[in-house]
ROTORKE-138603 format. One record per residue: x, y, z of N, C-alpha, C in turn; residue number from 1. Coordinates in Angstrom, 1 decimal, padded with zeros to 4 digits. Each point is the difference from the previous one (the first is absolute). Example, Ala and Ser with C-alpha at 12.3 -4.5 7.8 and 13.67 -1.06 7.14 Angstrom:
+--------+--------+--------+--------+---------+--------+--------+--------+--------+------+
|  neast | nnorth |    nup | caeast | canorth |   caup |  ceast | cnorth |    cup | resi |
+--------+--------+--------+--------+---------+--------+--------+--------+--------+------+
|  013.2 | -005.7 |  007.8 | -000.9 |   001.2 |  000.0 |  000.9 |  001.2 |  000.0 |    1 |
| -000.4 |  001.1 | -000.7 |  000.9 |   001.1 |  000.0 | -000.8 |  001.1 |  000.8 |    2 |
+--------+--------+--------+--------+---------+--------+--------+--------+--------+------+
END
This chain:
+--------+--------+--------+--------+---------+--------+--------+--------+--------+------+
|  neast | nnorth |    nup | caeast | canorth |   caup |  ceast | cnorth |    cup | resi |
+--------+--------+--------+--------+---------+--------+--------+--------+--------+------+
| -012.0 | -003.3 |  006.6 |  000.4 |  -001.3 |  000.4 |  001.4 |  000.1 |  000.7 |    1 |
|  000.0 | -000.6 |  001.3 |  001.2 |  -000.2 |  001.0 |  000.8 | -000.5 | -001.2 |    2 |
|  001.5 | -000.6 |  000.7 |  001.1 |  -001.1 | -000.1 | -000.8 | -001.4 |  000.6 |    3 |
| -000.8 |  000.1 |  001.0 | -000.3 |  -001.6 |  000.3 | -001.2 | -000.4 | -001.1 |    4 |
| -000.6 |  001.4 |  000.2 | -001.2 |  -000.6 | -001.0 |  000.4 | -001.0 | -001.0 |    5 |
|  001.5 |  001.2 | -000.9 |  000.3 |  -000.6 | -001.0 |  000.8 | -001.2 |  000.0 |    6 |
|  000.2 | -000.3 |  000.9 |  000.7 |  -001.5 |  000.6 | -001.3 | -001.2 | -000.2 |    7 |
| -001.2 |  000.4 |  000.6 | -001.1 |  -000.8 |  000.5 | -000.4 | -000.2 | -001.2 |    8 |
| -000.3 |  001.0 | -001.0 | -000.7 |  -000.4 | -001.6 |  000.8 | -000.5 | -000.7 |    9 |
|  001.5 |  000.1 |  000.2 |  000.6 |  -001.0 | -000.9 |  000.2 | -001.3 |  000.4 |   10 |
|  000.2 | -000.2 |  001.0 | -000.1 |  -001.2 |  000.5 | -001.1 | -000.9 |  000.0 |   11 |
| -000.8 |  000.9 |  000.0 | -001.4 |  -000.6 | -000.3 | -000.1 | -000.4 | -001.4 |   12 |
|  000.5 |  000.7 | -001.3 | -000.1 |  -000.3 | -001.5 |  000.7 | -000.6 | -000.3 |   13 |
|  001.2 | -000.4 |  000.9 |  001.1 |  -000.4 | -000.9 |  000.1 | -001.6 |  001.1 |   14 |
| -001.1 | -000.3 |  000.8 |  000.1 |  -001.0 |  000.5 |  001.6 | -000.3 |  000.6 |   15 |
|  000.5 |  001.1 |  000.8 |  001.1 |  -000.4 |  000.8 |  000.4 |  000.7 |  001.5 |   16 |
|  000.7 | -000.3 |  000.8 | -000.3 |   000.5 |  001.5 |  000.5 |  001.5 | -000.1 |   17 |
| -000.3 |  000.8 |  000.9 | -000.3 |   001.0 |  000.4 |  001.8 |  000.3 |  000.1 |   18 |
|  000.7 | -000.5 |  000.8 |  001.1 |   000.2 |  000.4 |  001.0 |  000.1 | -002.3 |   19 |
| -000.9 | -001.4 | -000.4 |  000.6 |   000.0 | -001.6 | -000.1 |  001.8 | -000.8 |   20 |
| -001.4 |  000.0 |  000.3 | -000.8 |   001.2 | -000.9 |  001.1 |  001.4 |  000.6 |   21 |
|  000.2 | -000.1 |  001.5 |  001.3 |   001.3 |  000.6 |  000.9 | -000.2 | -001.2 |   22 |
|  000.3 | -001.1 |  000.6 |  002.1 |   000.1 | -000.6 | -000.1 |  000.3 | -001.8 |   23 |
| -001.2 | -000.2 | -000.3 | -000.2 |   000.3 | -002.0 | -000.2 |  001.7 | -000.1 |   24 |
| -000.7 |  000.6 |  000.9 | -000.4 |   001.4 |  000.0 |  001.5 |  000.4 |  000.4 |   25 |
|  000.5 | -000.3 |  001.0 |  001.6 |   000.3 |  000.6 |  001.0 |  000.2 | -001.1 |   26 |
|  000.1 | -001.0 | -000.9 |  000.8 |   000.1 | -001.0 | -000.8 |  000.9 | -000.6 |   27 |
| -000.7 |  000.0 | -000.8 | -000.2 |   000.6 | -001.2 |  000.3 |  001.7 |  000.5 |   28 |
| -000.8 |  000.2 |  001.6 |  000.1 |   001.9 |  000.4 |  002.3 |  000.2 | -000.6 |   29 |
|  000.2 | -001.5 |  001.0 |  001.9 |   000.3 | -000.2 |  000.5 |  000.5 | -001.2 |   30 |
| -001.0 | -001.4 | -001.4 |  000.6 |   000.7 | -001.5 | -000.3 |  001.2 | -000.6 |   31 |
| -001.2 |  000.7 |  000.3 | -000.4 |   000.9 |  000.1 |  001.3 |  001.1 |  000.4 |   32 |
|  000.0 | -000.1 |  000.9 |  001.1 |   000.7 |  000.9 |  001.5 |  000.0 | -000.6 |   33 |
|  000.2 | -001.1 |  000.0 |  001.5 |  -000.4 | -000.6 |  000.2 |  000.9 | -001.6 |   34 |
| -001.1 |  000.0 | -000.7 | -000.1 |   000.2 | -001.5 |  000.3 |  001.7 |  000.2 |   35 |
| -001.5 |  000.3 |  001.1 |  000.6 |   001.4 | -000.3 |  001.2 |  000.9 |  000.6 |   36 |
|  000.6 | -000.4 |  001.4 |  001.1 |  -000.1 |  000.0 |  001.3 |  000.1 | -001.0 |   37 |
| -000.6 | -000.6 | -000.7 |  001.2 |  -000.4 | -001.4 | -000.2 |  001.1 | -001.1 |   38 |
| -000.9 |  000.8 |  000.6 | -000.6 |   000.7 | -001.4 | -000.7 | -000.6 | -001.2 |   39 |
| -000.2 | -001.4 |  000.4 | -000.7 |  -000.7 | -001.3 | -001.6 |  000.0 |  000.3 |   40 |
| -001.0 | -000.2 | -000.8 | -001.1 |  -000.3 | -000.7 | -000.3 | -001.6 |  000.7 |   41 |
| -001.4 |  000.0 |  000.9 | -000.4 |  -001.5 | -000.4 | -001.3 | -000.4 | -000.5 |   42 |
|  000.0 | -000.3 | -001.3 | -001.5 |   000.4 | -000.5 | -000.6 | -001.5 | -000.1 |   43 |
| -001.4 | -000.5 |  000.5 | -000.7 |  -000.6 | -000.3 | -001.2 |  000.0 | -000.6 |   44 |
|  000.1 | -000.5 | -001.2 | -001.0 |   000.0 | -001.2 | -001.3 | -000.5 |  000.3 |   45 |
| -000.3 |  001.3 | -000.6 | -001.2 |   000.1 |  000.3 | -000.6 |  000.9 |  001.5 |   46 |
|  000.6 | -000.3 |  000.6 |  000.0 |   000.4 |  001.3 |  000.2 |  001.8 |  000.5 |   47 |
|  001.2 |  000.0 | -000.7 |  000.6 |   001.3 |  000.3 |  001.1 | -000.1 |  000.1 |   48 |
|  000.9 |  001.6 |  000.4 |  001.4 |  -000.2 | -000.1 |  000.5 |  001.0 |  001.1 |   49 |
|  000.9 | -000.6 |  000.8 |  000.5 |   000.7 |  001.3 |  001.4 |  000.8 | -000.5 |   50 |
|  000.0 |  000.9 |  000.0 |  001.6 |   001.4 | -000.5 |  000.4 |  000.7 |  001.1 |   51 |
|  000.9 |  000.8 | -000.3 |  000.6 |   000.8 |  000.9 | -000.4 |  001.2 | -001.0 |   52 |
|  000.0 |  001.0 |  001.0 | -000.1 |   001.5 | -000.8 |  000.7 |  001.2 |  001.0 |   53 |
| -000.3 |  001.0 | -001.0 |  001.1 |   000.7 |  001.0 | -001.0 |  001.6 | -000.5 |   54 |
| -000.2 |  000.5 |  001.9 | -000.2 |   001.7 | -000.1 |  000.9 |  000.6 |  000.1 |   55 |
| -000.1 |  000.9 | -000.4 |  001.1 |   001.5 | -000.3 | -000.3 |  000.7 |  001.5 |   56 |
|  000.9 |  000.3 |  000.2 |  000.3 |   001.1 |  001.7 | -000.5 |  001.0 | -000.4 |   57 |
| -001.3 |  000.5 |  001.1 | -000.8 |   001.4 | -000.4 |  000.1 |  000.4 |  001.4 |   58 |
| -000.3 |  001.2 | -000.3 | -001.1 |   000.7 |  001.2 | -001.2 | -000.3 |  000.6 |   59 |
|  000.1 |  000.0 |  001.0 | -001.5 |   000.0 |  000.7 | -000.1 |  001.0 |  000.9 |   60 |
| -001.0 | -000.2 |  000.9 | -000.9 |   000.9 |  001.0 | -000.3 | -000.4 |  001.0 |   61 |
|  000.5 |  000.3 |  001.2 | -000.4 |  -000.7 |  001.3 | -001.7 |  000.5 |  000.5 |   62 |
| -001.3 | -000.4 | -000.5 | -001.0 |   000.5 | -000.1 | -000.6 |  000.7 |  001.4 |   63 |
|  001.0 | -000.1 |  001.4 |  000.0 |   000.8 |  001.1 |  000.5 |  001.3 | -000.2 |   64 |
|  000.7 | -000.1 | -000.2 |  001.3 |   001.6 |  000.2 | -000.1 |  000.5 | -001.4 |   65 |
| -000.1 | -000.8 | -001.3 | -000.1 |   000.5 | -001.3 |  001.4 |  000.3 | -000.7 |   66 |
|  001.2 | -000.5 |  001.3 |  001.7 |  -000.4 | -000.2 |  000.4 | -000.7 | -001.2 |   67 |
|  000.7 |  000.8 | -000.5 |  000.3 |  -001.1 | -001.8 |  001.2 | -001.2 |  000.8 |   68 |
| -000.5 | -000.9 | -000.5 |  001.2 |  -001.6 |  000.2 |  000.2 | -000.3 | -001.5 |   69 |
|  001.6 | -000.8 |  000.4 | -000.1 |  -000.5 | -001.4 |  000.4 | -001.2 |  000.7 |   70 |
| -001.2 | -000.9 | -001.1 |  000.0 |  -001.0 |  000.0 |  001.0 | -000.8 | -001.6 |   71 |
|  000.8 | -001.0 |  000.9 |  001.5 |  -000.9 | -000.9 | -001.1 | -000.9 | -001.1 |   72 |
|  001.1 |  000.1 | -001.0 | -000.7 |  -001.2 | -001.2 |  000.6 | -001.0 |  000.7 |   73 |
| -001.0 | -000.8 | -000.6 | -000.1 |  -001.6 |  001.0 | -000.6 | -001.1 | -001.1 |   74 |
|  000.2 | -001.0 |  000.2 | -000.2 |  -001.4 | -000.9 | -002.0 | -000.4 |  001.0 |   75 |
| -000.6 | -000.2 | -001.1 | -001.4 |  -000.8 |  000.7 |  000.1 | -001.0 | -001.1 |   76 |
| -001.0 | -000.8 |  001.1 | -000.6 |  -001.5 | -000.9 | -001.1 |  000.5 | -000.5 |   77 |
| -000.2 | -000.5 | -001.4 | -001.0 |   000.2 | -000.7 | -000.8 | -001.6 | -000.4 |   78 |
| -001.5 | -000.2 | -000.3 | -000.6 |  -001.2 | -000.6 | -000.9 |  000.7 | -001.2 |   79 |
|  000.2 | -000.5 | -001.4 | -000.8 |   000.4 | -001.0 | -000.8 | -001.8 | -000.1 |   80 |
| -001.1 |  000.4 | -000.3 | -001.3 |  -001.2 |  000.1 |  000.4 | -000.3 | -001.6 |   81 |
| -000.4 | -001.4 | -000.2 |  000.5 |  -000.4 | -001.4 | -001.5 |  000.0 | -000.3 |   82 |
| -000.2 | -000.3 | -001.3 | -001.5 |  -000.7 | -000.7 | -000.9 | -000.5 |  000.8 |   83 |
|  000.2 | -000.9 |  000.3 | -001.2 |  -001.0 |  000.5 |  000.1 |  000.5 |  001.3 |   84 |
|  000.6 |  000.4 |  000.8 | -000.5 |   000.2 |  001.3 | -000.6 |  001.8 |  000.2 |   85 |
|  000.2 |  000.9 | -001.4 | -000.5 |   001.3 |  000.0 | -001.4 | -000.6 | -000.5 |   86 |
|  000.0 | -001.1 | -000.8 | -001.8 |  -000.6 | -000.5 | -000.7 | -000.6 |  001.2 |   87 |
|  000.4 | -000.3 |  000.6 | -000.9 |  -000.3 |  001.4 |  000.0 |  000.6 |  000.9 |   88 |
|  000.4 |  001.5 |  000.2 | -000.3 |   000.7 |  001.2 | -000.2 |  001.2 | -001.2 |   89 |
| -001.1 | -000.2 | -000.9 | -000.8 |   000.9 | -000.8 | -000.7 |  000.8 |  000.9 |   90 |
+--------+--------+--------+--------+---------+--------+--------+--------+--------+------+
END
């Protein structure tokens, strides 16, 4: 599913204009953002929970040349699925 799609089915469920359904997805991607930025957690129940994690700086392999790189530890976004939404995509 696109970003418009997800524009068009909310707007469609939530009975509000298309331009409404953007600026709601707009925020929430920002708090998202803002939270993990902050290093903080935003967990919605039931739902699941958006974190920050962190890999450790390794080695790799440039799988042309077979040249060792090292690749820097770095911060990623992580999402762990809560209850009810790991029970419906059984």
């Amino acid at each position: 599913m696109t970003k418009a799609q997800l524009i068009t089915n909310i707007a469609k469920e939530a009975r509000v204009s298309k331009s409404m359904a953007e600026s709601v997805i707009n925020s929430f991607t920002a708090a998202v953002k803002n939270a993990l930025k902050k290093d903080d957690k935003l967990t919605l129940s039931g739902f699941g929970t958006f974190s920050l994690g962190r890999r450790k700086a390794r080695i790799g392999r440039n799988p042309k040349t077979g040249e060792e790189l090292k690749i820097p530890a770095r911060k990623v976004a992580r999402f762990k699925a809560g209850k009810l939404l790991r029970n419906v995509v059984k």
